[in-house]
C-alpha positions as CSV (number, residue, x, y, z in Angstrom):
1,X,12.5,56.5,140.4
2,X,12.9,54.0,142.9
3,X,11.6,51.0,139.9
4,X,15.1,52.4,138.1
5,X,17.2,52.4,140.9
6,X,20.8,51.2,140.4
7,X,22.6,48.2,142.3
8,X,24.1,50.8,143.9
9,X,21.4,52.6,145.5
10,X,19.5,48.8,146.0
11,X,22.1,47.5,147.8
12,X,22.7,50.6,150.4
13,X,19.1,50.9,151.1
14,X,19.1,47.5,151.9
15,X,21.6,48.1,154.4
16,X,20.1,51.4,156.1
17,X,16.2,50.3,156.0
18,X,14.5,49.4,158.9
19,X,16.9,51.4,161.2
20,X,19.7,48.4,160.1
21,X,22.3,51.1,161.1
22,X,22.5,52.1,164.4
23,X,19.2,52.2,164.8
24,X,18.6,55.7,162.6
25,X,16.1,55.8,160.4
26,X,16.6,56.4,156.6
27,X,14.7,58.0,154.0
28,X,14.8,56.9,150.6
29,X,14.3,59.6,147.3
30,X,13.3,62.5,149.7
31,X,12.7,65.9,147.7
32,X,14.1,68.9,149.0
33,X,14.0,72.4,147.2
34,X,13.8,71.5,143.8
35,X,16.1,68.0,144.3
36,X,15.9,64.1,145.1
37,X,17.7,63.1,147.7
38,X,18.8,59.6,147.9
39,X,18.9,58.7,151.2
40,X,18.7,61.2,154.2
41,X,18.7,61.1,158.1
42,X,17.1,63.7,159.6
43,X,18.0,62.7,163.2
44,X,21.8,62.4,162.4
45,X,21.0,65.4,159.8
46,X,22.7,63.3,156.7
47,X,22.3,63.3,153.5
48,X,23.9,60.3,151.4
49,X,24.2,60.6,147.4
50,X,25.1,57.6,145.4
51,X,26.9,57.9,142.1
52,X,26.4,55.5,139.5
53,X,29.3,55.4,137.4
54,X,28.3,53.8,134.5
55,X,25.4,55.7,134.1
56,X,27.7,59.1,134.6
57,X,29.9,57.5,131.6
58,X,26.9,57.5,129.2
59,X,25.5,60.5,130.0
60,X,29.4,62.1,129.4
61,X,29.8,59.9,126.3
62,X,26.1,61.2,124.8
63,X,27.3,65.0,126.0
64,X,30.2,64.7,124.0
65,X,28.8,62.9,120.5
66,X,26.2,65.8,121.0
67,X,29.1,68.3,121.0
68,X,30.9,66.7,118.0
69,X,27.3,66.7,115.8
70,X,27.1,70.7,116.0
């Protein structure tokens, strides 16, 4: 997942890596019960999701031409 990461997500974890912020330390694509996290700080007990929005627009436009088909 992390070869298919959006600009997004790239750009973020090159801000939090290496304890960049504040000196917490990130974790990138963490599972946890049955999901991926994005990025998660167990010391400061975070969890940050990052939306891609384009990607949310296909997946809404391909949802709805599926719709129309049946």
């Amino acid at each position: 997942m992390r070869a298919d990461a959006t600009n997004a997500e790239n750009l973020l974890w090159q801000a939090l890596r290496g304890s960049q912020l504040e000196g917490f330390k990130f974790r990138r694509q963490v599972p946890l019960e049955g999901y991926i996290l994005d990025f998660v700080c167990f010391e400061a007990r975070l969890i940050v999701e990052v939306d891609d929005v384009l990607r949310e627009c296909h997946a809404l436009a391909h949802d709805a031409q599926r719709e129309d088909s049946s």
